[in-house]
C-alpha distance (Angstrom), angle and dihedral (degrees) to the residues before:
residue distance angle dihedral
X1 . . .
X2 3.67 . .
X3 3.97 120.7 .
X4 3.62 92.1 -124.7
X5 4.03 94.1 54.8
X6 4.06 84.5 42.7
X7 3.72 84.7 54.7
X8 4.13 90.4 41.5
X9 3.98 88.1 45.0
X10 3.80 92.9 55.8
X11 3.77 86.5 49.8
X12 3.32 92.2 50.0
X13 3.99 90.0 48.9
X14 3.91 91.3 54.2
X15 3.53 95.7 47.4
X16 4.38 99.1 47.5
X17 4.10 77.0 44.5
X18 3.88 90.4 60.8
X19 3.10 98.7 46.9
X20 3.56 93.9 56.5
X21 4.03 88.6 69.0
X22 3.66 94.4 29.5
X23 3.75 106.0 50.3
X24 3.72 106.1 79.3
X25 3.77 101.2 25.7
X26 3.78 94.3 118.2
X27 3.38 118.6 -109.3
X28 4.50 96.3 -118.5
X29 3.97 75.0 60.2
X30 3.48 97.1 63.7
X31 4.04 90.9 85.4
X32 3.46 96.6 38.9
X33 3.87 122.3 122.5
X34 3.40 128.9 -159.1
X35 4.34 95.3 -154.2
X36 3.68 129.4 -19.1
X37 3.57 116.1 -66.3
X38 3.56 103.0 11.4
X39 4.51 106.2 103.3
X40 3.77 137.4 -101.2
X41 3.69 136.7 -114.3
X42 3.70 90.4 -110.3
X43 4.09 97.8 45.5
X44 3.98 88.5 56.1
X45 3.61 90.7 54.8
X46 3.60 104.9 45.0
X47 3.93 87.5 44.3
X48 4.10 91.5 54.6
X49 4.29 84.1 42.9
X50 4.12 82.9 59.2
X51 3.61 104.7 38.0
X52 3.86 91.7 42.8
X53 4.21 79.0 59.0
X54 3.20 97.2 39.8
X55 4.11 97.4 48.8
X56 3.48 101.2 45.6
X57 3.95 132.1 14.2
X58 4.62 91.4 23.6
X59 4.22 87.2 45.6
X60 4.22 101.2 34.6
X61 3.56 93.9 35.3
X62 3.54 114.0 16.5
X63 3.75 136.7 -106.4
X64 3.99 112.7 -80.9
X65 3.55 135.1 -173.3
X66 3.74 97.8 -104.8
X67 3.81 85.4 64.5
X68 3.50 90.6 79.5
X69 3.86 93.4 77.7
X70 4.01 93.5 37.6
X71 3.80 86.2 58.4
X72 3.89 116.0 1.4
X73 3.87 109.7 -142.2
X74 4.43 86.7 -125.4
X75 4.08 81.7 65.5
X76 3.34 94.6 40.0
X77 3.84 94.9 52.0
X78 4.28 96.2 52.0
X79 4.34 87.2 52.1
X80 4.08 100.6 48.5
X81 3.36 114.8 130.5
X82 3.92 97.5 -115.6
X83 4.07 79.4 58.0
X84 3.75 111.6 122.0
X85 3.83 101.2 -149.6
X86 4.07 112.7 -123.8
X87 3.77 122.6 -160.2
X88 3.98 87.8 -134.5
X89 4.08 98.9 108.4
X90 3.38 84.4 -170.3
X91 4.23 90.4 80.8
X92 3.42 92.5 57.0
X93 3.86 143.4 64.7
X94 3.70 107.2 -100.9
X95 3.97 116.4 -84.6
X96 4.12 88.0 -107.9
X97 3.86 88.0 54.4
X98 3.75 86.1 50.9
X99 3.82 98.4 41.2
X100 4.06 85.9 49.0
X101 3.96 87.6 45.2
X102 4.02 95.0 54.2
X103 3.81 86.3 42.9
X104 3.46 99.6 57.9
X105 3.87 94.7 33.6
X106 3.98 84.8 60.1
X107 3.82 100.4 40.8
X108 4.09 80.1 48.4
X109 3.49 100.7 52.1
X110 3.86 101.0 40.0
X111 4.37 84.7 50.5
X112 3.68 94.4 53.4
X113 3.71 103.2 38.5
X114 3.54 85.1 46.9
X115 4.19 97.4 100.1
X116 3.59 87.9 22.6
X117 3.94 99.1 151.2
X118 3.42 121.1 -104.6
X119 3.61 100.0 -132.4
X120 3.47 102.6 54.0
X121 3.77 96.1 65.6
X122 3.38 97.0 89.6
X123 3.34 91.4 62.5
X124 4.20 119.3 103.7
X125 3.43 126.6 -104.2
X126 3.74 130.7 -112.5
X127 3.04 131.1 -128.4
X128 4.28 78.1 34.2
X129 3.76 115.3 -131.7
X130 4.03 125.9 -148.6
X131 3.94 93.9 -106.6
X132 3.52 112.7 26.4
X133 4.01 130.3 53.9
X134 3.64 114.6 175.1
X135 3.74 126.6 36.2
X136 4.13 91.8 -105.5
X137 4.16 81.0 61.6
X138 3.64 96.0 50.6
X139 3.62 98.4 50.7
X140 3.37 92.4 50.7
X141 3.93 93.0 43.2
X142 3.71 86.6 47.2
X143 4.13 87.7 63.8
X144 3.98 92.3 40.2
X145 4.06 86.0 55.1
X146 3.71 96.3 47.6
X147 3.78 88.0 53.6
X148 3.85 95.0 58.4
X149 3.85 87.2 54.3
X150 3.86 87.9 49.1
X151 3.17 85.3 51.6
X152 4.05 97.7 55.7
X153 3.95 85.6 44.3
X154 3.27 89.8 59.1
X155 3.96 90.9 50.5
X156 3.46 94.7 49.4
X157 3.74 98.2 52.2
X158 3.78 86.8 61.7
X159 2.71 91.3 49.9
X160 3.89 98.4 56.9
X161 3.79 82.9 52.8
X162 3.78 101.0 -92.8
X163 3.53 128.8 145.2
X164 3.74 117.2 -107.9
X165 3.56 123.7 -116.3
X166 3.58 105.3 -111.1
């Protein structure tokens, strides 16, 4: 197996993993926090949509202008990670704009990095990031990161009083 589907394949991984908290967590939950301060349901998910963008296709391939209607900058904007989630739904696009958004983001990402050659993973990423270097790194940070969200879905929907998975 090549590094770049290993890197795809724990992508992958992260993502059917989310879904497993994330799928029937009903949408009028999506903006529901548990205290002040902590995150939402929706916030989460927008911030993974972003991240996934802005770790693999907007650092190994660039950012283009087409981008704009894969992720619009307004969405991107509410789900940054110096973002302090807010309970008002009314700030962000609705939760089945952001469940479409880290849909497509996903499907996007895994078609273009597809053929992604080999030999050009090694190289380092621009604009750099704090714990990944070359483009091998981020695509395997990018699959670390989504699992630390999955993670705080998971929290929250025990939150709400659902059952876990296992």
């Amino acid at each position: 197996m090549s590094r770049l589907q290993s890197a795809l394949d724990r992508i992958a991984f992260a993502r059917s993993y989310t879904l497993r908290f994330l799928n029937d967590i009903p949408p009028g939950d999506w903006f529901k926090m548990p205290s002040e301060g902590v995150t939402h349901v929706a916030w989460q998910v927008g911030h993974m949509a972003y991240t996934q963008y802005r770790l693999t296709v907007f650092r190994i391939r660039g950012p283009r202008p087409d981008d704009e209607r894969l992720i619009p900058s307004a969405f991107r904007a509410v789900f940054l990670p110096a973002t302090q989630p807010s309970p008002d739904p009314a700030l962000y696009p609705p939760a089945e704009v952001v469940r479409a958004t880290f849909d497509r983001v996903h499907t996007q990402v895994m078609a273009e990095l597809a053929d992604w050659p080999d030999a050009d993973l090694d190289s380092p990423i621009t604009p750099t990031h704090d714990v990944a270097k070359t483009k091998l790194q981020v695509l395997h940070w990018c699959a670390d990161h989504e699992l630390v969200h999955a993670g705080q879905i998971a929290l929250l929907r025990r939150l709400f009083g659902q059952k876990p998975i296992w």
